[in-house]
N, C-alpha and C positions, 0 to 999 in steps of 0.2 A: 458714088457708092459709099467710099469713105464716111461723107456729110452724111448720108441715110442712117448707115449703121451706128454712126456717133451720136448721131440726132435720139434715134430711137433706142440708145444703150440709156443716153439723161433723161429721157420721158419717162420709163418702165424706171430706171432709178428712182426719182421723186415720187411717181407715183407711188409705187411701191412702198418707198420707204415714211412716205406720210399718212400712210393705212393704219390710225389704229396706236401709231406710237414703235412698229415692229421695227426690225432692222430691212434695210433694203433687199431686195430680191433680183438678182443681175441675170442679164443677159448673157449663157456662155455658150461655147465652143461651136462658135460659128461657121460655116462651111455654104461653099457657093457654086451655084451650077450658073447656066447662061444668060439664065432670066429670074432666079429664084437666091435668096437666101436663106438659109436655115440656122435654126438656133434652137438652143433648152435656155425655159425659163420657168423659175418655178417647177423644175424637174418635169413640163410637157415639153414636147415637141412642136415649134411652131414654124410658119416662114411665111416669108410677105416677098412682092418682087421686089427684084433689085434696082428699080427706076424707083423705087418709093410707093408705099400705098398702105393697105391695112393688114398686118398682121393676122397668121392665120392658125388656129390652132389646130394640130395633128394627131395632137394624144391627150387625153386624160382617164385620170383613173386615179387608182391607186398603184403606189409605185414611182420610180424617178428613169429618165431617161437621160443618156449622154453620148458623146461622141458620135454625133452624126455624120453620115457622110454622102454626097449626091451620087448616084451610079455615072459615069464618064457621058450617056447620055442626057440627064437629069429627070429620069422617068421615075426611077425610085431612089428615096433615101434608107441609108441600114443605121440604124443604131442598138447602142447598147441598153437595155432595161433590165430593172432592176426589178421587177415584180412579188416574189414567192420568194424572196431570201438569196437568189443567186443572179448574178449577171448574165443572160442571156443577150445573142443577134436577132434583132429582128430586123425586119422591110417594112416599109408601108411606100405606096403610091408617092411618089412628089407631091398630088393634087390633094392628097388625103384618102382616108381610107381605111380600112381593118389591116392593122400590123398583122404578119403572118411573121410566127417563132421561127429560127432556122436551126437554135443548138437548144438541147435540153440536158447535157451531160451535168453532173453536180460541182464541175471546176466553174471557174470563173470564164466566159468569153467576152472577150472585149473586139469592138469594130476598127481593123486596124485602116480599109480603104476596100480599094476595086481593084481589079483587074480590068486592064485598057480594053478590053471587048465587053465589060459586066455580063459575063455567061459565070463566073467563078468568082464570090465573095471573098477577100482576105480576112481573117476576125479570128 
């Protein structure tokens, strides 16, 4: 697992950072369910399995995504997006899928975790 994520943290490095002359583009705030990993790059949401394989993208648009987090079964990931000017929680499927918003108030939420049943989001 270690080798995977280290592997694929130098790939997206160079590649990224040989685009064009720009500065690199990293892989962060990684988080792991049973079979999956998750990560923001380039402010999507991506994840590939944790045996190794091809990376998948989750989100784009406009806007940045962070702090993801897997639900305790690894069916859905919540993270935090940045969309309209404010930090909202969203979900989308593990598999991918339409992120569904959970907060709309004008403070800031950020995705703190789960609760060990994921019937109740923390964030």
């Amino acid at each position: 697992m270690v080798r995977f994520a280290a592997g694929l943290f130098v790939l997206i490095t160079v590649s990224a950072g040989s685009a064009h002359g720009q500065a690199p583009l990293l892989l962060q705030h990684p988080t792991l369910s049973a079979t999956q990993i998750a990560f923001v790059y380039a402010g999507d949401l991506w994840s590939a399995p944790r045996a190794g394989g091809v990376a998948q993208r989750l989100t784009a648009g406009i806007g940045t995504v962070s702090r993801p987090a897997f639900s305790p079964d690894g069916s859905e990931i919540a993270f935090t997006g940045n969309y309209n000017g404010n930090s909202d929680v969203y979900i989308i499927p593990s598999s991918g899928g339409e992120p569904q918003g959970l907060t709309y108030h004008p403070a800031p939420d950020l995705v703190v975790g789960w609760t060990r049943n994921s019937r109740k989001r923390l964030g």
